[in-house]
C-alpha positions in Angstrom: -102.6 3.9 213.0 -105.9 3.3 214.9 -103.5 2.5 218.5 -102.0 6.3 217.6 -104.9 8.0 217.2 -106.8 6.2 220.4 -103.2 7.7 222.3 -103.5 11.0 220.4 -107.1 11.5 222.3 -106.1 10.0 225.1 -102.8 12.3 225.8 -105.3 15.3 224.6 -107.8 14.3 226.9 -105.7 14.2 229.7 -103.5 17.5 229.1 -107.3 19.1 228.6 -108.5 17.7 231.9 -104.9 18.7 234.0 -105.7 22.3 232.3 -109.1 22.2 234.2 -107.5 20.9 237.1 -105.0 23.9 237.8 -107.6 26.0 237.0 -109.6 25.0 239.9 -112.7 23.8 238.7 -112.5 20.0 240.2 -111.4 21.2 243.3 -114.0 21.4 245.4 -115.4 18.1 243.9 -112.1 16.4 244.6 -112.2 17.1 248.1 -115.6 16.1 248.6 -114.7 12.7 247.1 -111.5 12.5 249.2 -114.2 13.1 252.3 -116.5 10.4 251.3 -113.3 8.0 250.6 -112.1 7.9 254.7 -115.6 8.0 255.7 -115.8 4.7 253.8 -112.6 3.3 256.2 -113.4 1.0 258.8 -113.8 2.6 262.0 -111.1 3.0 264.1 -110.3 2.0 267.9 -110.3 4.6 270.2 -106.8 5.8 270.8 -106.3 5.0 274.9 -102.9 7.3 275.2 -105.0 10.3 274.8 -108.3 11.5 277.5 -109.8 14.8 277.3 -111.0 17.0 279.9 -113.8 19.1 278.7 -115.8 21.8 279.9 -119.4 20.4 278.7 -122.7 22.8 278.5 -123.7 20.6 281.8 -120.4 21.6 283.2 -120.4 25.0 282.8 -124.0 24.7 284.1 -122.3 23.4 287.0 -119.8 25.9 287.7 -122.5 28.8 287.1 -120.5 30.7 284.7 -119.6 30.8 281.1 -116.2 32.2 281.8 -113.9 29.2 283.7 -111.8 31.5 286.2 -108.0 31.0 287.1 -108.9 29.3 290.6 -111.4 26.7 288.8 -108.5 25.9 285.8 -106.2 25.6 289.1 -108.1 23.4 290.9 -108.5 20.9 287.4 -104.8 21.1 287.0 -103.9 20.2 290.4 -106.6 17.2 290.6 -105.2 16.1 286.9 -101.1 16.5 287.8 -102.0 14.0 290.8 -102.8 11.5 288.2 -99.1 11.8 287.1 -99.9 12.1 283.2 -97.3 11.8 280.5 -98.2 15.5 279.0 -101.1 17.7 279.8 -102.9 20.3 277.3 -104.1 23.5 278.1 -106.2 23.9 275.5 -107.1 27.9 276.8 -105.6 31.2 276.5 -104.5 32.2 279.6 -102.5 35.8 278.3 -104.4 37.5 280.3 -106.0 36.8 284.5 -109.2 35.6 284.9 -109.8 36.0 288.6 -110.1 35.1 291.3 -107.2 32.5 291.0 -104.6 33.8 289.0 -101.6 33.9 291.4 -102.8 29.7 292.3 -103.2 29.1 288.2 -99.4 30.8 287.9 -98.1 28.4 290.4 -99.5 25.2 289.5 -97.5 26.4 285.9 -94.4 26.6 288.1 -94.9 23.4 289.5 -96.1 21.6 286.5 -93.4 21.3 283.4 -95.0 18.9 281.8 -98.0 21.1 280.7 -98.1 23.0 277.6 -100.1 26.1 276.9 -100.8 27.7 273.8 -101.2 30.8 271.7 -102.4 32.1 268.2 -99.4 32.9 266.1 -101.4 34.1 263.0 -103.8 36.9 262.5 -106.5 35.7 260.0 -110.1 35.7 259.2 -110.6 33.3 262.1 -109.1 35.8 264.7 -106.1 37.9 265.9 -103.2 36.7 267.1 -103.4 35.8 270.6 -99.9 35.4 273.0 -99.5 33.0 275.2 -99.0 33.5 279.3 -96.1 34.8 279.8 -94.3 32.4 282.3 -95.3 29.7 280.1 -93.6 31.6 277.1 -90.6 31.9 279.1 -90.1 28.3 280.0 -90.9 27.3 276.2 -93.8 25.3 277.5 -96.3 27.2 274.7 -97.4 25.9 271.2 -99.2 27.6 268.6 -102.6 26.5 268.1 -103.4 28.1 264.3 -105.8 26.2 262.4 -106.3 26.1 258.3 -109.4 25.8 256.9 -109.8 24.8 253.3 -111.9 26.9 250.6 -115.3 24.9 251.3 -114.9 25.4 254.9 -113.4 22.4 256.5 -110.1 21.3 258.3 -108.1 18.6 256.4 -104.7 20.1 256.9 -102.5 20.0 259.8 -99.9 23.0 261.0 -96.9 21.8 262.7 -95.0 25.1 262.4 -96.9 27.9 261.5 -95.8 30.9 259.0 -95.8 33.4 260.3 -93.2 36.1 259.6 -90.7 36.7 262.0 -92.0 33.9 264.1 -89.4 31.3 265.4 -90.2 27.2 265.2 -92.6 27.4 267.5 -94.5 23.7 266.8 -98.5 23.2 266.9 -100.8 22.4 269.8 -101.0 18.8 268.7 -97.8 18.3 267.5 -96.3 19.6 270.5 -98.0 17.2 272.7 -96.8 14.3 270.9 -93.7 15.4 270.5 -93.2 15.6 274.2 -95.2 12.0 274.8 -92.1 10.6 272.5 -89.3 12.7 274.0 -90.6 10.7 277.0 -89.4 7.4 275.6 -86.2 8.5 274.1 -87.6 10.0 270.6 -87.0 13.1 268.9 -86.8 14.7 265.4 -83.7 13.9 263.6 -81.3 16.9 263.2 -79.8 16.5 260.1 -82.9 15.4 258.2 -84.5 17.9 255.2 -87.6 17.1 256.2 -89.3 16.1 259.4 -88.2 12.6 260.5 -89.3 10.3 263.2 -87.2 7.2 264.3 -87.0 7.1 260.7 -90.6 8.3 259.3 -90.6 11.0 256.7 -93.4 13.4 257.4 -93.4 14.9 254.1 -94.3 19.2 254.0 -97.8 19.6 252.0 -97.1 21.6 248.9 -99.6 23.7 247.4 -101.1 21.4 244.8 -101.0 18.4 246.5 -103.6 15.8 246.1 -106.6 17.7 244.9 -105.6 20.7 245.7 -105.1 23.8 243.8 -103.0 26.6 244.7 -103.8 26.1 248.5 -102.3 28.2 251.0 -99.1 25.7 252.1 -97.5 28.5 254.4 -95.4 26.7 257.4 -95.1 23.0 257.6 -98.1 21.3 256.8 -99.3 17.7 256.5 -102.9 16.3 255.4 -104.5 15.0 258.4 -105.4 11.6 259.2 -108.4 11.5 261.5 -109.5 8.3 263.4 -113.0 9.2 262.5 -116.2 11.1 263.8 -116.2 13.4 267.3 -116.2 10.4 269.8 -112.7 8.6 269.0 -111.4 10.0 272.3 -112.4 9.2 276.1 -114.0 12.2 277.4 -114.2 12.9 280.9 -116.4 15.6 282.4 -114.4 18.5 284.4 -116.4 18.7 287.0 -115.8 14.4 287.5 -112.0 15.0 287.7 -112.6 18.2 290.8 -115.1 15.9 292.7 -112.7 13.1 292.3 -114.9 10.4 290.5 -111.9 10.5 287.5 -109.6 8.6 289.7 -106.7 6.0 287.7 -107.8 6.8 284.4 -104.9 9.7 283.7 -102.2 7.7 284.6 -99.2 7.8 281.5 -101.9 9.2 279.1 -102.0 12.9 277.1 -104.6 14.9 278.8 -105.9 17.6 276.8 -107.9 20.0 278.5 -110.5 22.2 276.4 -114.2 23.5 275.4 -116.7 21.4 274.2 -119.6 23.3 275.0 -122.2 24.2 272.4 -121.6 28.1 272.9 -118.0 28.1 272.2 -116.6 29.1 268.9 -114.0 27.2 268.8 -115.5 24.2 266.3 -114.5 23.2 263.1 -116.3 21.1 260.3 -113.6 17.9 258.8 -113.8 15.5 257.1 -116.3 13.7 259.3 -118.5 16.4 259.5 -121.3 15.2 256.9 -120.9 11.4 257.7 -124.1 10.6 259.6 -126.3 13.1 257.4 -127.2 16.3 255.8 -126.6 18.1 258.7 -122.6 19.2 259.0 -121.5 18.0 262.7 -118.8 20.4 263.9 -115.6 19.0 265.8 -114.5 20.8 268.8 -111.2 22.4 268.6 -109.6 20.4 271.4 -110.7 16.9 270.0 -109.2 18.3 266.4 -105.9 18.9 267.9 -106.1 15.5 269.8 -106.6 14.0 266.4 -103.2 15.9 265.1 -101.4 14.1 268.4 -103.0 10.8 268.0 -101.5 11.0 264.3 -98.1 11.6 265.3 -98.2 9.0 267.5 -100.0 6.4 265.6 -97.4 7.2 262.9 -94.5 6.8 265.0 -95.2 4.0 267.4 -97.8 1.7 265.6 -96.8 2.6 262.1 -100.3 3.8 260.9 -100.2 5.6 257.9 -100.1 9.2 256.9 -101.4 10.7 253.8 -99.5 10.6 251.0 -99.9 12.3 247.4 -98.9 11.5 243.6 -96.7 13.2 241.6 -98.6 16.1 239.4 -96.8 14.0 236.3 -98.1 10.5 237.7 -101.6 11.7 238.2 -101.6 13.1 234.4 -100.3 9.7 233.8 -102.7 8.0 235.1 -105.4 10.1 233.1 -104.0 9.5 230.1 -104.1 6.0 230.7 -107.6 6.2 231.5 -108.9 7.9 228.7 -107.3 5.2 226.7 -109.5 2.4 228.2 -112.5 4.6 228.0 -111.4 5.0 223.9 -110.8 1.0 223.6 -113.5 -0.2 225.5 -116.0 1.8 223.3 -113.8 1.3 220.2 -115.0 -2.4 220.7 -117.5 -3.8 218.4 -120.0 -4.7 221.8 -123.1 -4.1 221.4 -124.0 -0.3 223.7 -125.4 -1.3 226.4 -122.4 -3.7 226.8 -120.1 -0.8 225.8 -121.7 1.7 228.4 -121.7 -1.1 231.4 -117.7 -1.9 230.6 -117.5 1.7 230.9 -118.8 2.0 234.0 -117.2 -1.1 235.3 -113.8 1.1 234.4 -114.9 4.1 237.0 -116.0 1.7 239.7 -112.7 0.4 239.1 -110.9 3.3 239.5 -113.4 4.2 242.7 -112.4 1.0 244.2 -108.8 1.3 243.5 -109.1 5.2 244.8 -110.4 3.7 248.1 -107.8 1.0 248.4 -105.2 3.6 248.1 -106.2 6.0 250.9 -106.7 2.7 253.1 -102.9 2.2 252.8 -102.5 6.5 252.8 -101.9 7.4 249.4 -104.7 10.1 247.9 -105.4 9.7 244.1 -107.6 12.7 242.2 -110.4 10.3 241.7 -112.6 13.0 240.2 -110.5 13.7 237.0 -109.7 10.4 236.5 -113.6 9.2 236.1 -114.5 12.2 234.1 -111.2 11.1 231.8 -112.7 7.9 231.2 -116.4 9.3 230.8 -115.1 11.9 228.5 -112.8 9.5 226.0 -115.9 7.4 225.9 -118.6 9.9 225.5 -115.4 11.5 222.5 -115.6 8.4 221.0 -119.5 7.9 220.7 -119.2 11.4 219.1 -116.6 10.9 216.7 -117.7 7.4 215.6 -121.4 9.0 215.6 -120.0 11.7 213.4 -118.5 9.2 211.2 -121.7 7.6 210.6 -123.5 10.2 209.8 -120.3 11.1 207.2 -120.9 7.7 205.9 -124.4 8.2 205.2 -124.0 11.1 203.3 -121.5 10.0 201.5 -120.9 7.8 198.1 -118.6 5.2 199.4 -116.1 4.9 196.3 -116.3 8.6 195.3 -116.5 10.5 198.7 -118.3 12.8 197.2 -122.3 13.6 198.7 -124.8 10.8 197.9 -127.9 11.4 196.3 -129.6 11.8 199.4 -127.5 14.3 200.5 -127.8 16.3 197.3 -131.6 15.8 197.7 -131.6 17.5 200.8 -129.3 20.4 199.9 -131.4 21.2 196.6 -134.7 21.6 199.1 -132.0 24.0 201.5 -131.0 25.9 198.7 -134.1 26.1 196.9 -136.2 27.6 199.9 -133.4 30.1 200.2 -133.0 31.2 197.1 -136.7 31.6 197.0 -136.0 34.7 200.4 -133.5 35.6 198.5 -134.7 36.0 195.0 -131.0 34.7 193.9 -130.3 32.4 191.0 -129.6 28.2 191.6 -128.1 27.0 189.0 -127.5 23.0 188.3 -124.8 20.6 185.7 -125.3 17.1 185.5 -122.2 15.1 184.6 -122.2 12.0 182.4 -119.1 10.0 181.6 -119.1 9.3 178.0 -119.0 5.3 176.5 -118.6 4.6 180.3 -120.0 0.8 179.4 -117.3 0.9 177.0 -115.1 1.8 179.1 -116.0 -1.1 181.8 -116.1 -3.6 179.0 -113.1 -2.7 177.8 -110.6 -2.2 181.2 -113.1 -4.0 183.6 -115.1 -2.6 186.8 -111.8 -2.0 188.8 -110.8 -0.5 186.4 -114.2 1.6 185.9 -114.7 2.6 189.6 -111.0 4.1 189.7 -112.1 5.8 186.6 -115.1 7.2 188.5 -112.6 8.3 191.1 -110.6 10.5 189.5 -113.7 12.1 187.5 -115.0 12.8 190.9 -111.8 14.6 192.1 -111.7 16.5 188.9 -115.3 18.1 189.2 -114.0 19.0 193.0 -111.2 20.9 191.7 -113.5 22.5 189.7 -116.3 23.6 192.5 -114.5 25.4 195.0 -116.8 27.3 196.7 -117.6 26.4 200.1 -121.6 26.5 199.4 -121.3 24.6 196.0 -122.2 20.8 196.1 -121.1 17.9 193.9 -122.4 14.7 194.2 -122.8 11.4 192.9 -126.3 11.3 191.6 -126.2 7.4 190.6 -123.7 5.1 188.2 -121.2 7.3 185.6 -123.5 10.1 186.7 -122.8 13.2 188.6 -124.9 16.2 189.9 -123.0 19.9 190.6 -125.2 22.3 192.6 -124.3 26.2 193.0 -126.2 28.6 194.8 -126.0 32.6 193.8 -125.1 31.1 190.2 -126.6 32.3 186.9 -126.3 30.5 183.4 -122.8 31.8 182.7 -121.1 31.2 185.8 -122.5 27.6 185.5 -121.1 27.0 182.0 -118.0 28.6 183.1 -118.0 26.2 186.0 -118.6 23.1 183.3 -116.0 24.1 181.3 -113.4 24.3 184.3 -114.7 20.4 184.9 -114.1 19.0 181.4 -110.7 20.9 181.3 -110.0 19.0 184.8 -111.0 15.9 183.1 -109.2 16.1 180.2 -105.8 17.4 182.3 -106.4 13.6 183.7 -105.9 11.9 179.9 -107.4 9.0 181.2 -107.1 6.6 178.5 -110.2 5.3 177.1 -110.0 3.3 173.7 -113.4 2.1 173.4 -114.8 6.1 173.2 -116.1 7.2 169.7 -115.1 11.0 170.4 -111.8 11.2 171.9 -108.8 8.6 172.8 -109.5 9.7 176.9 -112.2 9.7 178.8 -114.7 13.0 178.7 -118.0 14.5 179.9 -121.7 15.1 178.5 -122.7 18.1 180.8 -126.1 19.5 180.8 -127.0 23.0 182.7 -129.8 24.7 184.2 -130.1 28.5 186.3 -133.4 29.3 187.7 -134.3 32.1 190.4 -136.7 29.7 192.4 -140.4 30.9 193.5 -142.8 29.3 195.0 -144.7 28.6 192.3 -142.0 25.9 190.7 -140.5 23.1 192.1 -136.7 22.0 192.7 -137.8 18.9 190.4 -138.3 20.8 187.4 -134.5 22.3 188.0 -133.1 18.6 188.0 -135.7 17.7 184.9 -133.9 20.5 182.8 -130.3 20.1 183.8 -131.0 16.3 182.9 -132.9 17.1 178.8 -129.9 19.7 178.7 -127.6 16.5 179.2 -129.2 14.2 176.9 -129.3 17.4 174.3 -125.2 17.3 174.7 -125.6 13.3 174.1 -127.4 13.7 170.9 -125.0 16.5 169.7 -122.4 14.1 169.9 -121.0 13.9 173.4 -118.2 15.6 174.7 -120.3 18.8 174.9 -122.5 20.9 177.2 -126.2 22.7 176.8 -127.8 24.6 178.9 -131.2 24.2 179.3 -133.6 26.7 180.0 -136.7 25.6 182.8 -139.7 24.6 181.3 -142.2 26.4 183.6 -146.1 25.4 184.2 -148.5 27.5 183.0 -150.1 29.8 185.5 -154.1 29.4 186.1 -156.0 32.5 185.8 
């Protein structure tokens, strides 16, 4: 019974916290954690199949000029195609001239098929939609370089085919690369396959509520991103030491991405990475986030380094529920607490740890929910069994009904009010009759089951929800009712002993009837400040022993003796 009701809390626990989750409000949190998790990887090697060119603040210094004109992008290209590289990047929009040089820029594209240029296929808050040149367009040497940025900001998704309506396949910036840097040794997508496949690899499409995301935008083909690290996984060589020649041998069989990594240029993202070495978010230049996207591809393909993978929305729940049941049996365990609250907390770092073993090998699990499903199940628990204590305590352990503590405090409640409100408190005390016969006669057993059902009887009888019975100590019971005069109290004691007597519980050792029935004794009283709850209680009780001494099996109400005023 206990096992069901620990898996009752636990499966309503869990359905709670999935609630929360599609509502959005661990999202952000989630991804954080997901952040800190592949910070926490070991650093990665630099990948040596990819260089980038890049346009530094020095270099465009150097050139004199913010704007890098046709003949200079020429000159780069010529001076890098010498090298005889596997691919090359263009990480620029050339749509439009930028002279002097354009007629040189259009013929090193002529001469050059293994370079890719690029274009914006979606208009979006990060810009319009930019075409790409149009020789390069007409050759299907172009790629789409669209970027998606989550709700906090940062990129953790990749876009291998955009979404845009009407567009055709057109793949990614980075995905096109590799893609290319395969073809080159005999690798392709497979045709038939549902999804994207790779000598054999599954890229799964990111769906909108994967990991610990909710309701994301999952327009195109998407797939989490896997990045080696910090800014600084790449080699980076200078522009300007590729034109004067001191870049010689090293873009040989490589992917060389050409782009802006200058401080002025716009085109920076914050990742994952971004907050690793500080406070201070460190923003990834857009050409080193699409070599990232290529170095994935690759890495996946050819030296069978993980992607990211996510868990079923049913296994995740799962998972929770789970959870929450260790966080209810740890603390359903009679430790002491501070033992209780460190095997707690042994159970999140658990799951922590397990979280970061599981992106090590690619799989992302929610860690967020799943602490706060074991911190809530606990902290549940500590409430209901605090709950049940403080039940206990008020409580008469074989009757259920209110102790005499209890009752104490409820006359002093109801008593102060009545004196704001000027309304009357009126009071019956119970008294089994011959109830030391009684136990003599059938023994204690025999006596407390006795007390039992006298106990439910006077409930049945004191319905309201602001009446009180109690057990006031032995065969004696106390029956308090606010906003009650003298004859709604004797019309409540008369509803009790016809309870009792429904009960005809046998009782041959009583002198007045062959079952067992009650001495009641009654008081009503509009309280001031001038008397005391005590004197209530004194009256109810001489109105009781005034029944005894008519002969039992009566009531009396008794009126309050009040002190005499001082002049």
């Amino acid at each position: 019974m206990r096992h069901r009701a620990f898996w009752l809390s636990s499966v309503t626990i869990a359905s709670c916290l999935s609630l929360l989750r599609l509502l959005g409000v661990f999202q952000i949190w989630e991804l954080a954690a997901y952040d800190r998790l592949l910070q926490l990887r070991p650093p990665e090697p630099i990948d040596d199949r990819i260089v980038i060119v890049s346009f530094s603040e020095t270099d465009l210094q150097l050139l004199g000029s913010s704007q890098i004109s046709d003949q200079v992008m020429a000159n780069l290209l010529k001076k890098i195609r010498s090298q005889k590289p596997r691919v090359i990047g263009l990480d620029f929009y050339r749509n439009l001239p930028s002279q002097p040089g354009y007629p040189e820029l259009l013929e090193v594209f002529k001469t050059t098929p293994n370079l890719v240029g690029i274009a914006k296929i979606i208009g979006n808050e990060q810009g319009a939609a930019v075409t790409g040149n149009p020789f390069l367009i007409r050759t299907d040497r172009i790629s789409a370089r669209d970027v998606v940025i989550d709700v906090d900001g940062r990129v953790r998704r990749a876009i291998l085919y955009p979404g845009a309506e009407g567009a055709t396949a057109l793949p990614s910036f980075g995905f096109r690369l590799a893609l290319d840097y395969l073809e080159s040794q005999g690798i392709s997508p497979d045709p038939k396959a549902e999804q994207l496949t790779l000598q054999g690899i599954r890229f799964p499409a990111f769906a909108q509520n994967d990991g610990g995301y909710i309701n994301a935008d999952a327009s195109g083909y998407q797939i989490l991103l896997n990045p080696r690290g910090q800014t600084g996984h790449f080699h980076m060589i200078s522009a300007i030491d590729v034109l004067k020649n001191r870049a010689n041998l090293l873009l040989k069989d490589r992917i060389v991405l050409v782009g802006n990594t200058s401080a002025g240029d716009s085109d920076a993202f914050f990742t994952t990475y971004s907050t690793v070495s500080g406070f201070s978010p460190e923003a990834m230049s857009g050409v080193e986030l699409h070599a990232n996207l290529t170095s994935q591809i690759l890495s996946t393909v050819l030296d069978r380094r993980p992607l990211m993978f996510t868990f079923p929305e049913w296994v995740e729940w799962l998972a929770m529920v789970l959870l929450s049941y260790g966080g209810v049996w740890v603390n359903s365990r009679k430790f002491a607490r501070l033992h209780r609250l460190m095997l707690t907390l042994l159970l999140v770092l658990a799951v922590l740890a397990a979280s970061y073993w599981l992106v090590t090998i690619g799989w992302w699990f929610p860690v967020v929910p799943a602490a706060i499903a074991i911190l809530t199940s606990a902290t549940a628990l500590t409430m209901v069994e605090a709950q049940r204590l403080s039940v206990l305590s008020s409580q008469d352990e074989l009757t259920r009904l209110a102790n005499r503590r209890t009752f104490n405090e409820w006359l002093e409640r109801e008593w102060a009010r009545g004196v704001r409100s000027q309304s009357s408190l009126a009071l019956i005390f119970c008294d089994v009759d011959y109830f030391k016969l009684y136990n003599d006669t059938y023994g204690h057993p025999k006596g407390d089951e006795c007390l039992r059902q006298i106990a439910w009887a006077i409930q049945q009888a004191t319905k309201r929800p602001a009446d009180l019975a109690a057990r006031y100590g032995g065969e004696e019971f106390v029956v308090l009712l606010p906003n009650t005069d003298t004859q709604g109290a004797l019309q409540v004691a008369k509803d009790i002993q016809a309870e009792v007597q429904l009960l005809q519980i046998d009782h041959t050792g009583s002198r007045v009837s062959p079952f067992v029935t009650l001495s009641l004794g009654i008081s009503s009283v509009v309280p001031s400040v001038s008397t005391q709850p005590e004197l209530l209680v004194k009256a109810a009780d001489l109105g009781l022993y005034a029944a005894k001494r008519k002969g039992r099996n009566q009531m009396v109400s008794q009126a309050l003796q009040l002190p005499l005023e001082e002049n």
